[in-house]
C-alpha positions in Angstrom: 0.0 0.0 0.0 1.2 3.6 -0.7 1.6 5.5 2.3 2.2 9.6 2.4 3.3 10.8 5.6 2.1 14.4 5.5 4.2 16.0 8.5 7.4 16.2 8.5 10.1 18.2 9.7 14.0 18.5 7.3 16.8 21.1 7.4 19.9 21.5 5.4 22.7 19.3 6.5 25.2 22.1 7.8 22.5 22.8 10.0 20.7 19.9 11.0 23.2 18.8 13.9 21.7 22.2 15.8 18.4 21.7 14.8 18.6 18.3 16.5 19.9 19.5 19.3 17.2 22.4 19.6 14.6 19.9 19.1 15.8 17.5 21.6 16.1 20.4 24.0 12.5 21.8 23.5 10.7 18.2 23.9 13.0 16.8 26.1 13.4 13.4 24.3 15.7 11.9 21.5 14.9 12.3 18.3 14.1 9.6 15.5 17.2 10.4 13.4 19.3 13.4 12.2 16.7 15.6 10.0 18.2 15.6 6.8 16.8 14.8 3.3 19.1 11.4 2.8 18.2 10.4 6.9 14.5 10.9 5.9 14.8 9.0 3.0 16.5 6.1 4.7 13.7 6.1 7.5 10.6 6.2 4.7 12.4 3.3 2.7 12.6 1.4 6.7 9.1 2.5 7.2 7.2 1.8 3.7 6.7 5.6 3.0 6.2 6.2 -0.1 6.1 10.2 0.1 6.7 12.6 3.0 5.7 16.3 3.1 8.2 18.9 4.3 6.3 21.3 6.1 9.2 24.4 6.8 8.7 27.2 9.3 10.6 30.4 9.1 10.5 31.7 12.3 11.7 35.1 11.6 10.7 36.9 8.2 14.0 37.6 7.2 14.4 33.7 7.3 11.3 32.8 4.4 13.8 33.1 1.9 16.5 31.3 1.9 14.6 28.6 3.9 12.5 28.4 0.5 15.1 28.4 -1.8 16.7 25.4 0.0 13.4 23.9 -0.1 12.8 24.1 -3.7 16.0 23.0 -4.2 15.4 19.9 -3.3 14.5 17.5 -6.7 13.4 14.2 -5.3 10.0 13.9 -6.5 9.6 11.6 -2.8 9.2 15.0 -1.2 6.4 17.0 -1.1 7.0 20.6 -0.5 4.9 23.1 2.2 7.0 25.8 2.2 7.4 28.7 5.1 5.5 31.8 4.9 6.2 34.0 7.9 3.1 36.5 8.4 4.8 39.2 9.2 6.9 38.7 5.8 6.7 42.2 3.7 7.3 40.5 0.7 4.3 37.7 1.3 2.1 38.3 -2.5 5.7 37.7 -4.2 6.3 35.2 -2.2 3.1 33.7 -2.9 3.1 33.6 -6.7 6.7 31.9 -5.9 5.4 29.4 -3.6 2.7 28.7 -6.1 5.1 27.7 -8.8 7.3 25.9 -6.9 5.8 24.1 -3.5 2.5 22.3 -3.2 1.4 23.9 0.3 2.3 26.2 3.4 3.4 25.5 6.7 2.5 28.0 9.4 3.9 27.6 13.3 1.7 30.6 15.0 3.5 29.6 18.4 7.1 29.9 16.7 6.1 32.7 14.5 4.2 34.5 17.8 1.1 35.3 16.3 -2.2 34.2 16.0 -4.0 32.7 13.3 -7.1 34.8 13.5 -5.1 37.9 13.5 -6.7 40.3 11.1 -3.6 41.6 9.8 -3.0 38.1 8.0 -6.1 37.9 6.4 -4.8 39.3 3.4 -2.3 36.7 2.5 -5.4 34.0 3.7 -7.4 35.9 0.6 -4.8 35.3 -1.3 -4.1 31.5 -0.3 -8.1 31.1 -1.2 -7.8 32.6 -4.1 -4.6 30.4 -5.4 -6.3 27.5 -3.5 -2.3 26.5 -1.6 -3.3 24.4 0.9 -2.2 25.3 4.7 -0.7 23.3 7.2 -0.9 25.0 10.6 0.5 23.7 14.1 -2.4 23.6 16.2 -3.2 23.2 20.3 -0.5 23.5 22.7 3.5 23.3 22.1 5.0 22.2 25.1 8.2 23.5 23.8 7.7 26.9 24.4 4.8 28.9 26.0 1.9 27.8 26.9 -0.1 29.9 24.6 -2.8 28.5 23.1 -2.5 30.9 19.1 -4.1 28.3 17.2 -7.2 26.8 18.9 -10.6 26.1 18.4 -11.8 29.5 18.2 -8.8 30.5 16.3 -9.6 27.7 13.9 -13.2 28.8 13.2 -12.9 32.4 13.2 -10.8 32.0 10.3 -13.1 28.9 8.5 -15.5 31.8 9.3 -13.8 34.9 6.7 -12.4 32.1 4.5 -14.5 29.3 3.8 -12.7 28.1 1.0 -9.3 28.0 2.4 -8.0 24.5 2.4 -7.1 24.0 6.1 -5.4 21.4 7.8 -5.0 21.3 11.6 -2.1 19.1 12.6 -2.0 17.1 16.0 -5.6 15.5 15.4 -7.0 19.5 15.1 -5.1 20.7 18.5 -2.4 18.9 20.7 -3.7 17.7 23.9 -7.1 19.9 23.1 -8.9 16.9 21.9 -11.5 16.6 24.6 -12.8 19.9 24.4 -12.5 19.8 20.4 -14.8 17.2 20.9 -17.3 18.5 23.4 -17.2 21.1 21.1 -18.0 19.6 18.2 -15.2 21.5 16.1 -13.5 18.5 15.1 -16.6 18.3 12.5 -14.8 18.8 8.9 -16.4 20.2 5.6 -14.8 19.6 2.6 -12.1 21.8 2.8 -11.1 21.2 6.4 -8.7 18.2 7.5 -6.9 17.1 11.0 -3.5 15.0 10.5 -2.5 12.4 12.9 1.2 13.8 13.9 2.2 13.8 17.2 -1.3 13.2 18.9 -3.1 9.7 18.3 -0.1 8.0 20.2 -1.3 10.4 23.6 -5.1 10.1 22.6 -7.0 7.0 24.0 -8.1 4.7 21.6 -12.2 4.8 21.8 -11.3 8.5 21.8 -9.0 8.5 18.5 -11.5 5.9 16.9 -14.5 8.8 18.2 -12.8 11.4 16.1 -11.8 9.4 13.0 -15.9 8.5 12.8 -17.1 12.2 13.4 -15.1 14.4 12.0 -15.2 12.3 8.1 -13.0 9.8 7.5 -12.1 11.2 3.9 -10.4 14.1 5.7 -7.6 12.6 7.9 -3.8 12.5 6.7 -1.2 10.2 8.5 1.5 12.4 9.7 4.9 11.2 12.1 5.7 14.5 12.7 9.8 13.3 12.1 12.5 13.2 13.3 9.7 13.9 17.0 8.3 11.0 15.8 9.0 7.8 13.6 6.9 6.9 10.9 7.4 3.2 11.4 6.1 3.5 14.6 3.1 5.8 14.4 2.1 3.0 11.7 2.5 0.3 13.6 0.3 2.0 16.4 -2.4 3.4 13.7 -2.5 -0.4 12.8 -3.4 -1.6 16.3 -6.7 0.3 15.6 -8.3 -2.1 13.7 -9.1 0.2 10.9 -11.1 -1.4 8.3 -9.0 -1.8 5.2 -10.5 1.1 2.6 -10.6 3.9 5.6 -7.3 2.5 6.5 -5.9 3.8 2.7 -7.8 6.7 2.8 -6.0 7.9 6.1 -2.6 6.7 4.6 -2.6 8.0 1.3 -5.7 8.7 -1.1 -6.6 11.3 1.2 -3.7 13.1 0.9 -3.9 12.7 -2.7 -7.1 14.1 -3.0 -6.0 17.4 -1.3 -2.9 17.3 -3.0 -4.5 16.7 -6.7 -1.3 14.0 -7.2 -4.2 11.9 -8.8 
């Protein structure tokens, strides 16, 4: 079976010894492997991923460009490319039309980046997005990494569904890490058809009635397998999605035709 992991995390190698570390710092537990593009390969070949998405975060504007241009460097048609879009970047339409021709989709990280998603000063660049139908990756729930702050939460999440409809959205960490009971009470985990949750990071902490609870209610035809590597491995989030006892056509939506749909790689 084709799997896409859609969340993961590369750098350039002259760089990806400190990133490590940082990493390892912030979560306060080893990382899968070293995160560079031939160490990702090597764990998708070990882990029967087929693609991976490299969702990039600039956090600091006057870091979107040359984290983009390394990005699009990278030729391996393995790799699927979100590229970084600080909002605070003066030079966002340009970089727009560029991200357009060259990337497949946007990573945001409000609590790296410090801002928050329904922030009206963004919404321009989200008309635009809309409008050039890019789909958007954003972190959301807490990041125990940094502050506490929750900049990309339920209300966040809706307020901007709210002003743009048509955006295609997808909230990593099963819609908000460690948030999942009150997205639930809530009833925001409900998707339409432009809104998807991925699996990184957050169905290993979830209980199982409760992950099982969300894949049933919020539409099966929008959840994307992500590892979230190197935090996570992609053999092992498998291996645990598997204990689920997913029957076998939801089970390929979640691991790849879902994706593709979004993606339009089919």
């Amino acid at each position: 079976m084709e799997i896409i992991d859609f969340h993961t995390h590369l750098w350039p190698d002259k760089i990806a010894e400190k990133a490590k570390e940082f990493l390892e710092a912030s979560y306060r537990r080893p990382m899968a492997a070293l995160p560079t593009v031939d160490n990702a390969m090597a764990v998708m070949d070990e882990s029967g991923v087929s693609k991976s998405v490299i969702a990039s975060v600039a956090s600091r504007p006057d870091q979107v460009d040359h984290i983009n241009n390394w990005l699009f460097s990278i030729k391996s048609d393995r790799f699927i490319k979100f590229a970084s879009l600080h909002p605070f970047y003066e030079k966002w339409s340009y970089e727009l039309d560029r991200i357009k021709d060259n990337a497949q989709g946007i990573k945001f990280q409000p609590e790296f980046q410090m801002f928050y998603i329904d922030d009206e000063r963004v919404f321009p660049i989200y008309e635009k997005i809309q409008k050039l139908q890019i789909p958007l990756l954003f972190h959301c729930g807490y990041e125990l990494s940094l502050t506490g702050l929750i900049q990309a939460g339920p209300k966040q999440m809706l307020n901007v569904k709210k002003h743009f409809p048509e955006i295609k959205f997808v909230a990593a960490h099963m819609g908000g890490f460690r948030m999942w009971d009150g997205l639930e009470k809530d009833n925001v985990i409900v998707g339409d058809d432009y809104f998807y949750i991925d699996t990184s990071s957050s169905i290993i902490f979830m209980r199982k009635e409760q992950t099982l609870r969300f894949f049933n209610k919020h539409n099966i035809n929008k959840i994307l397998f992500g590892s979230d590597f190197p935090v996570g491995h992609p053999k092992k989030e498998l291996e645990y999605i598997k204990t689920l006892n997913i029957q076998q056509d939801n089970l390929e939506k979640i691991l790849h035709s879902n994706a593709e749909k979004l993606l339009n790689l089919k």
